[in-house]
N, C-alpha and C positions, 0 to 999 in steps of 0.2 A: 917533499923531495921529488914528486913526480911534474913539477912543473916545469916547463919546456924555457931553456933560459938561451939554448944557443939560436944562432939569426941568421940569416945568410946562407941556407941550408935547404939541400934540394936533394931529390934520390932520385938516385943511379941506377936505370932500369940494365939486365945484365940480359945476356942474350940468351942463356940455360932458361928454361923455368921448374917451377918443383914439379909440374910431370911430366919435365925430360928427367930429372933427376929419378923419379918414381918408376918412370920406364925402366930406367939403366937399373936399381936395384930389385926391380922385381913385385915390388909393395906399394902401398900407401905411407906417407907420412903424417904421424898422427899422434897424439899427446893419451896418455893412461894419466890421470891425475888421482893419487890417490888421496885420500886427506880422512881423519880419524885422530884418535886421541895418543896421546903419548904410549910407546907402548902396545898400541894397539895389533900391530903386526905388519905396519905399511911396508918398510923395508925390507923383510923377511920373502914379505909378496912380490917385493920388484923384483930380490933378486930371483924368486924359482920363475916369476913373469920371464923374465927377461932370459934364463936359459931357457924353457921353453919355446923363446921364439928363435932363439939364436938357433936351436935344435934344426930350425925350420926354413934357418938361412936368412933369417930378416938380420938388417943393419939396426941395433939397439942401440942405446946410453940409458944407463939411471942418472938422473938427475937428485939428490937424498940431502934432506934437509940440513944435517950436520955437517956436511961432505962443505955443502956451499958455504956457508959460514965459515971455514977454514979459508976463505978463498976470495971469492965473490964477494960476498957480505960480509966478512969480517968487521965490517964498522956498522953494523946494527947490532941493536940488543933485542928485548923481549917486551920493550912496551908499544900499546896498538898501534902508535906510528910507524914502528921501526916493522914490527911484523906486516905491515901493508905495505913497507916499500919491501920490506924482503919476500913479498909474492910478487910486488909489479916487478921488481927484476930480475924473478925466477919465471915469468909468463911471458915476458919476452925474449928470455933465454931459450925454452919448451917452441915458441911461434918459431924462430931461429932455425932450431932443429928439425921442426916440422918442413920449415922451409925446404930444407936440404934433403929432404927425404926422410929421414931416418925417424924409427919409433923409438919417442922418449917416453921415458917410465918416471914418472916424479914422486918421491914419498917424503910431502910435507904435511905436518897438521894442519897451517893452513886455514885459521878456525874462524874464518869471518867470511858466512854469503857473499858478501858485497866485490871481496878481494877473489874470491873465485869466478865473480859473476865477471867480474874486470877481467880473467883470466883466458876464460869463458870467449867472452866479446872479438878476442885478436882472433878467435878461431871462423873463420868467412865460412868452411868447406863440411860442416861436421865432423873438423878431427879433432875434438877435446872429449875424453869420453871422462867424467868423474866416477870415482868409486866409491862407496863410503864404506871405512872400513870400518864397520861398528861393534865395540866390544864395551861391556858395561866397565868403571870405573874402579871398579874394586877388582875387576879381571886383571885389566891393564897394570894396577899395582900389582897385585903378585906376580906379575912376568917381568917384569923390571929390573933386568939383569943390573941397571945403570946405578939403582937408588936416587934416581930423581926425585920418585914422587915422596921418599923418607926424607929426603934434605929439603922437598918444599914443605912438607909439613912441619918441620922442623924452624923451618922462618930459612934457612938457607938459599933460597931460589924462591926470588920475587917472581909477580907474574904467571905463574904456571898453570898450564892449560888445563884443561878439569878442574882443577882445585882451587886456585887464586885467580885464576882468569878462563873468562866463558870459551865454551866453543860452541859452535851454530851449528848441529848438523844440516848437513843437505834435503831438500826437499824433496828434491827428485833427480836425484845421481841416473844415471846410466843403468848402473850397476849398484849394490846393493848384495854387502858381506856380511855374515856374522861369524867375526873371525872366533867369538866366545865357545861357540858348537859346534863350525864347519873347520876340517882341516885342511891345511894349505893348497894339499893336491886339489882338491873339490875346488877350492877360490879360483885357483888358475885354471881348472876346466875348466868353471864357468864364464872366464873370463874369455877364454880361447873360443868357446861355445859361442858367444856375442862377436867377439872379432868375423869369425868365420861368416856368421849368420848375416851379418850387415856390411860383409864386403870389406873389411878392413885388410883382411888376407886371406890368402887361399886356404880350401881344404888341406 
């Protein structure tokens, strides 16, 4: 799906650039990519991420895996094709945003190296920071407000991450959670803690 079919086609350099844009809000723009297992607590984390920086005056978006599939991707489903074209055109979605300035918060599972490393790659400036949100599997089912992981087990939901289909932790994320025994407040310091430390944004 990611093969390039149109011809005749040239870009259009614009006279703004992202650090005139960067100027004008204040920040860096820069991608939070969070990725972890279903459940695991991505979304939970964009959103206290994401008020904590809005506290701060940064220009945000969450970008959230279910959100896009209402939308964006409504024509994929859940097998490894479809979940690789539905990160290449959520990583060019995040580049986009980056462009424009703004900090995007992404909370996909996302469970394949290769699609992150793809992801990874559009970033030229170090602003793709990965996080792994890692909580063991048997965690992530009992928080499952959803009952996903009872309908895959169930044979209901082909595909599913943990159980019927692999996920790849990261090797070397950024950042590195355990959302099993650290609570939310602590992720997002720590998260803040690195932002701050590497210039992402100000004290």
């Amino acid at each position: 799906m990611s093969e390039k079919k149109a011809t005749n086609i040239y870009w259009h350099q614009g006279a703004i650039t992202k650090i005139d844009r960067e100027r004008l809000k204040g920040h860096r723009g820069f991608t939070i990519w969070f990725t972890g297992l279903p459940s695991s607590g991505k979304s939970s984390l964009a959103v206290a991420l994401e008020q904590a920086l809005y506290e701060r005056g940064c220009h945000t978006f969450i970008l959230d895996g279910d959100n896009i599939r209402h939308g964006l991707n409504k024509n994929l489903g859940f097998s490894p094709q479809d979940r690789t074209e539905n990160i290449r055109r959520l990583a060019e979605v995040a580049k986009l945003f980056r462009d424009a300035g703004i900090i995007n918060i992404t909370a996909f599972i996302s469970p394949y190296r290769q699609d992150r490393q793809t992801a990874r790659l559009l970033s030229k400036d170090h602003t793709f920071i990965e996080v792994f949100v890692d909580c063991p599997v048997e965690v992530c089912e009992q928080r499952d407000h959803k009952g996903s992981y009872q309908k895959a087990r169930q044979g209901a939901i082909k595909d599913f991450t943990g159980l019927s289909a692999p996920y790849e932790a990261p090797e070397n994320p950024e950042i590195h959670l355990h959302t099993d025994t650290m609570p939310i407040e602590e992720c997002v310091q720590i998260i803040m803690d690195y932002l701050i430390k590497h210039k992402y944004t100000s004290p």
